[in-house]
N, C-alpha and C positions, 0 to 999 in steps of 0.2 A: 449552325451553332458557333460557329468561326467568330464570330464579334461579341460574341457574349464571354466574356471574361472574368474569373474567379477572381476577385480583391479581397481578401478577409471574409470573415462571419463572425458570428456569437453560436457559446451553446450554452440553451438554457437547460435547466433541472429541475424537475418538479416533484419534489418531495414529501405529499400530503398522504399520499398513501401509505399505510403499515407494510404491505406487501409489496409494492415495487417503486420503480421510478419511471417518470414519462422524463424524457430526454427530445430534447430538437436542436438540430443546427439549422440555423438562416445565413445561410451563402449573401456577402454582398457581391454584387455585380458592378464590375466598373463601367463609369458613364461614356461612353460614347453615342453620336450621331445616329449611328445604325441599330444601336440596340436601344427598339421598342417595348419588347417584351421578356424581361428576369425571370419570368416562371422557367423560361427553354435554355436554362442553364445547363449543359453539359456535360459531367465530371462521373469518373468509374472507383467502381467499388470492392473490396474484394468479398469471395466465393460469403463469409459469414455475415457482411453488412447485407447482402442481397437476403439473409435468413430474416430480420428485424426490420429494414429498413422499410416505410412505407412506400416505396417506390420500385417498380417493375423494372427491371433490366430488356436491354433493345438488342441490336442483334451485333451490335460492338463489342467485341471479346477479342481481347489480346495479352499476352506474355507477358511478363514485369519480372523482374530480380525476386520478389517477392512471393511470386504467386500470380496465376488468371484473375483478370480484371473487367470488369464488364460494364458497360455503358449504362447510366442512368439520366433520365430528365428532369430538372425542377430545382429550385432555390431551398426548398426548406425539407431538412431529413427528420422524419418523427420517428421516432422507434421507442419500447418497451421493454425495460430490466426489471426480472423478474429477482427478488429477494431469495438468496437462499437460508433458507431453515437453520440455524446453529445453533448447537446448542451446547452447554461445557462438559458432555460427558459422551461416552460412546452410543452410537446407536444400536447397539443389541448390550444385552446384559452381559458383565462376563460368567462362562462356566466356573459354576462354581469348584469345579477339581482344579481350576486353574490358580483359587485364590492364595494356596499354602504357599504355592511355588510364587505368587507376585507379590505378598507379603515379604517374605524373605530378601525379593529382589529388593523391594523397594529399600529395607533397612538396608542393605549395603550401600545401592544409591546416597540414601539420605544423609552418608559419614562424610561430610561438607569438609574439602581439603582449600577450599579462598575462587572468587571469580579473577576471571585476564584483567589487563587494568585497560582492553582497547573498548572501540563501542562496538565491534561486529562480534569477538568471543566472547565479551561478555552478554551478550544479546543470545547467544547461543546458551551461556549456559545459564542463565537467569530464566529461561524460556523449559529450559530442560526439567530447574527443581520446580515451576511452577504448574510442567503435568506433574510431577511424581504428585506435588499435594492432589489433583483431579481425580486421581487414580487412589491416594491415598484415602480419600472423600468416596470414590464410588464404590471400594471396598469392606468399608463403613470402618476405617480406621481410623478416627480423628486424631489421638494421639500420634499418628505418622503426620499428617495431613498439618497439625500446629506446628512442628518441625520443620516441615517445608516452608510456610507460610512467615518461621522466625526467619529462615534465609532468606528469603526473598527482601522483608523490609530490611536486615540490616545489609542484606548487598544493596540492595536502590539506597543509602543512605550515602556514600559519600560523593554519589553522582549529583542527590538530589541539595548539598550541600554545599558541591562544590571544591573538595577538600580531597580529592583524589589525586591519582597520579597525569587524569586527563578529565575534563571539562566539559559541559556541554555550551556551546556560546549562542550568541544572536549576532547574525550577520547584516549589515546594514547594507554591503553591496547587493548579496543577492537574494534577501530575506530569508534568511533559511536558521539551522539550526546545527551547526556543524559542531565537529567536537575540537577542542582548542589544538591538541599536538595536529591533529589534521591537517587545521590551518598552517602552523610553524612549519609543516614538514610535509611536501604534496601526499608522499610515499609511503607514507603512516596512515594508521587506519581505512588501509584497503582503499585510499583516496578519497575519503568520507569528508576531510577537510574543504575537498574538493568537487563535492556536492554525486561523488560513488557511492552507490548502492544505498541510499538512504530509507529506502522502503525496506530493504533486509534486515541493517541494524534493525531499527526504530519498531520494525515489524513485532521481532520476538520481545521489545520491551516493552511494545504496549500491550502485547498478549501475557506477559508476566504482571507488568500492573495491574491492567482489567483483572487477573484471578485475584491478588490479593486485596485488591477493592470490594471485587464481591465478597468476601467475607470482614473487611476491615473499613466498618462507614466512616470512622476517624481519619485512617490514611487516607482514605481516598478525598475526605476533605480535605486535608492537610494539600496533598499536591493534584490534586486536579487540573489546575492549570496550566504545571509543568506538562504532564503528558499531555495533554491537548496540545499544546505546544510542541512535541514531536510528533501528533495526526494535523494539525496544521503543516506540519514543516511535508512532511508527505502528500498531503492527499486533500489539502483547503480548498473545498469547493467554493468558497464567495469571493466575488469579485470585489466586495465591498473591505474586505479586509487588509489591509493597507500593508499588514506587517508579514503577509507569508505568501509566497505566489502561487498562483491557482494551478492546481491538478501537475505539480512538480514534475512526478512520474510517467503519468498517465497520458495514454496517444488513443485517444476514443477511435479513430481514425482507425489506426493497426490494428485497434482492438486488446491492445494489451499494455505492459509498459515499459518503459528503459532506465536500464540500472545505469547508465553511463552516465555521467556527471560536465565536469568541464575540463575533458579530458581528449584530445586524438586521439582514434582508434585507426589503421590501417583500413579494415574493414565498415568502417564506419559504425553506429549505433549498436548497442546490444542489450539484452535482458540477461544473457547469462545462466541466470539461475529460476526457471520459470516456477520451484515449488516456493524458492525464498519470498518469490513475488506475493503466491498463491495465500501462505502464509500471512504474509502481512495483510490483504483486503479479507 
């Protein structure tokens, strides 16, 4: 396998299904003399690609900074993402002896003292009133639930304006969507200027958008394009898209993703925060 050597690939995504995705990478092989045959490309995988991967592991198994690695044969990886189920409300109903005491909670929740002006705590707490509405909806309390749902749009309103104390911008170096003092200041917004933890913010804002869209077809028309615009800045699968780069976060590879931005780390690459990830996909 010595002359067969990994130069680039593509991964493609195939999206027609309602329930999952078929994913492939095609390994290119660099051209040399000796290398006849691209199928006997040689490269290892770790213990969970060996779970999906269409390809058998050999008897090459070695140690890595990361984890056991194990030998696989062949230029092109096919594997299987199965969709999971979500849905906007809990999976078991709640007891009902529990509802007086969640009622109560929520109105104290819902005495709205203002959001942070950064994009990661206010991500947190725009994320926050948009379960209480979820909760205030599965308890069959609408009158909680439009309360929530008034916070929501008038906090998204000077982000989506513009007119705040921090900005969402478009960046033309590295196509992305960073928030303005970010940029001014590496050290502001958790490094967010800086292309840190962008799957975190943008995570809990687009899970606060999605709820008041679902109930608000006006706003969601109104700015649909804005938050698309921060799951593009995250997570734009087509290549053909010109203005946001492909899969920012995402290491299909690792299997997972990285929060680290354009920043040194001693230690090199990190996720940090594996629920903030979880959250946001």
């Amino acid at each position: 396998y010595q002359r067969r050597v990994h130069g680039g690939g593509q991964l493609s995504i195939d999206l027609s299904s309602d329930d999952s995705a078929q994913l492939s990478a095609n390994f290119a092989v660099m051209e040399n003399a000796a290398c006849t045959d691209k199928t006997q490309l040689l490269l290892t995988v770790y213990p969970h690609m060996l779970d999906v991967v269409n390809l058998k592991g050999n008897s090459l198994v070695y140690d890595s900074l990361t984890g056991p690695m194990t030998g696989v044969v062949g230029n092109v990886w096919s594997w299987t993402e199965v969709f999971v189920n979500v849905s906007w409300y809990a999976s078991k109903p709640i007891d009902p002896s529990r509802i007086a005491d969640i009622t109560a909670q929520l109105k104290e929740d819902l005495k709205f003292t203002g959001m942070a002006p950064d994009t990661y705590d206010f991500g947190k707490g725009i994320c926050r009133i948009a379960r209480l509405a979820l909760i205030a909806e599965e308890i069959n309390r609408p009158d909680l639930a439009e309360v929530a749902y008034g916070i929501l749009e008038v906090s998204f309103q000077p982000w989506i304006q513009g007119t705040g104390t921090d900005a969402i911008m478009y960046d033309t170096t590295w196509f992305g969507t960073p928030p303005r003092v970010g940029l001014q200041d590496k050290s502001q917004d958790f490094g967010a200027g800086y292309y840190n933890d962008h799957h975190f913010h943008f995570g809990y804002w687009l899970y606060a958008a999605a709820v008041l869209a679902k109930g608000n077809a006006t706003w969601a028309a109104a700015n649909r394009e804005k938050f698309t615009s921060l799951a593009r800045d995250i997570a734009n699968p087509s290549t053909n898209d010109p203005y946001f780069t492909v899969f920012r976060h995402t290491d299909f590879f690792a299997g997972h993703s990285w929060a680290s931005g354009l920043f040194p780390f001693t230690d090199g690459r990190n996720q940090e925060s594996s629920s903030e990830c979880l959250n946001a996909w």
